[in-house]
C-alpha positions, 0 to 999 in steps of 0.5 A: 453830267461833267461832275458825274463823268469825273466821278466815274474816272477819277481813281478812287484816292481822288474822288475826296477832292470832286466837291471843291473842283470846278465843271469847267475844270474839265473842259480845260485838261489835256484828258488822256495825259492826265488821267495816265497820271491820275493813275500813275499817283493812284498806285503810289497809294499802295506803295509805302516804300515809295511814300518813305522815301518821297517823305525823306526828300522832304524831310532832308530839304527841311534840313538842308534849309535849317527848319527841321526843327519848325516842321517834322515828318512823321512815320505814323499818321497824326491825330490831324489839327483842332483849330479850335484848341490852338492859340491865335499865336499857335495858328499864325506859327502853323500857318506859316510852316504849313507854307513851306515849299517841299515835295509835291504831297497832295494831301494837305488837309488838316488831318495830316498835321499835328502842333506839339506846343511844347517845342513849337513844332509843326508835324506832319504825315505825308499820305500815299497821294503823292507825285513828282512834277517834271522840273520845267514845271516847277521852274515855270511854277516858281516863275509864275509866283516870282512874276506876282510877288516881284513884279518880274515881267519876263518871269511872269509870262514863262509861267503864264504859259503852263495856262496855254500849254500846247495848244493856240488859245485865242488873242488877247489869251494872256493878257485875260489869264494875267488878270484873272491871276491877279485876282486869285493871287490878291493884291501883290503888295499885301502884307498878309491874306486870310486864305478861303477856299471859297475865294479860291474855288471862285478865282479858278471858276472864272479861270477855267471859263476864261481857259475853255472860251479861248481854247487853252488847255492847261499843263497837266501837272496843274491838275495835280497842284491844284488838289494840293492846293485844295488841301493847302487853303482847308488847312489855312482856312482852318487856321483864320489868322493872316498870313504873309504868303509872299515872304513864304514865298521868297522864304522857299527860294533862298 
């Protein structure tokens, strides 16, 4: 009944990532903020201009870190990546460039990446399904990471409350929420994952139930980061090779 409910909402742009998304999920959002949004992102679709220029800020944010060369922003859509065609060295190269910390393109499925062997580079063609998180998101986003990966505790809870956002969860909330992200992000002291989407569907499953029974809601971006992050694991998944997403992690915030 929720799976159909949301068929039927979700602007049609969306309706690819319904499969990997949770009944629960539903249960847990702020429904009228992000339905407004859903369609504010829809539109973006039909605007191209809009798409080049989100395209160029990843691009120049490329730059300005020097990795331009690694990855490249196409202006055509590519012929997407064959796993299957690439060296266990070519995947471990993609994979970590696929990691690299840029705009908010929410189509991060293997279809919009393209490996030119000859120059070790990775490109990539940022579809129309786009969007720009507020900046208190991202900031609490960047903590939340920075509270897993190096053990900052202060961090740590100013991004747990983007799982708890406006509203008054039962006690014992975060604490619960803490474990259940540690579950998803893994170990913190590991050197190097495999990326699964069926561990990343499972992680989020037990997080919504957690969200719903405690009466939390989420911050409306993390609707939109986790479609992104559906096509993030596809294409690392894709890729199977270990990879160190703590050091793309601080790689993205030097």
């Amino acid at each position: 009944m929720a799976t159909s409910w949301a068929a039927r909402l979700a602007p049609e742009p969306f309706r690819d990532f319904l499969p990997y998304t949770s009944a629960s999920a539903l249960k847990v959002i702020h429904r009228a903020q992000v339905l407004r949004r859903s369609i504010e992102v829809a539109r973006h679709v039909a605007d191209q201009h809009a798409r080049s220029r989100a395209a160029k800020l990843l691009q120049d944010s490329l730059h300005a870190a020097g990795l331009d060369t690694d990855l490249r922003v196409l202006s055509e859509p590519s012929a997407g990546l064959d796993a299957a065609e690439l060296s266990e060295r070519e995947r471990g190269m993609i994979g970590e460039r696929v990691l690299w910390d840029g705009p908010l393109f929410l189509d991060l499925r293997p279809r919009h990446f393209l490996w030119v062997a000859e120059r070790n580079q990775l490109c990539f063609f940022p579809s129309s399904l786009w969007c720009a998180p507020d900046a208190d998101f991202t900031q609490r986003l960047r903590a939340l990471y920075a509270g897993f990966y190096r053990g900052d505790k202060q961090a740590l809870a100013r991004g747990i409350e983007l799982y708890r956002w406006d509203c008054s969860p039962s006690d014992g909330f975060t604490e619960r929420i803490e474990h259940l992200l540690r579950r998803h992000f893994g170990a913190a002291g590991a050197s190097t994952t495999h990326f699964s989407i069926a561990h990343f569907r499972a992680t989020f499953d037990a997080i919504f139930e957690e969200v719903a029974a405690s009466d939390a809601k989420l911050h409306p971006d993390l609707t939109f980061l986790g479609v992104e992050l559906v096509g993030l694991y596809l294409t690392l998944e894709s890729l199977n090779v270990p990879l160190d997403a703590k050091r793309a992690f601080e790689r993205s915030v030097d």
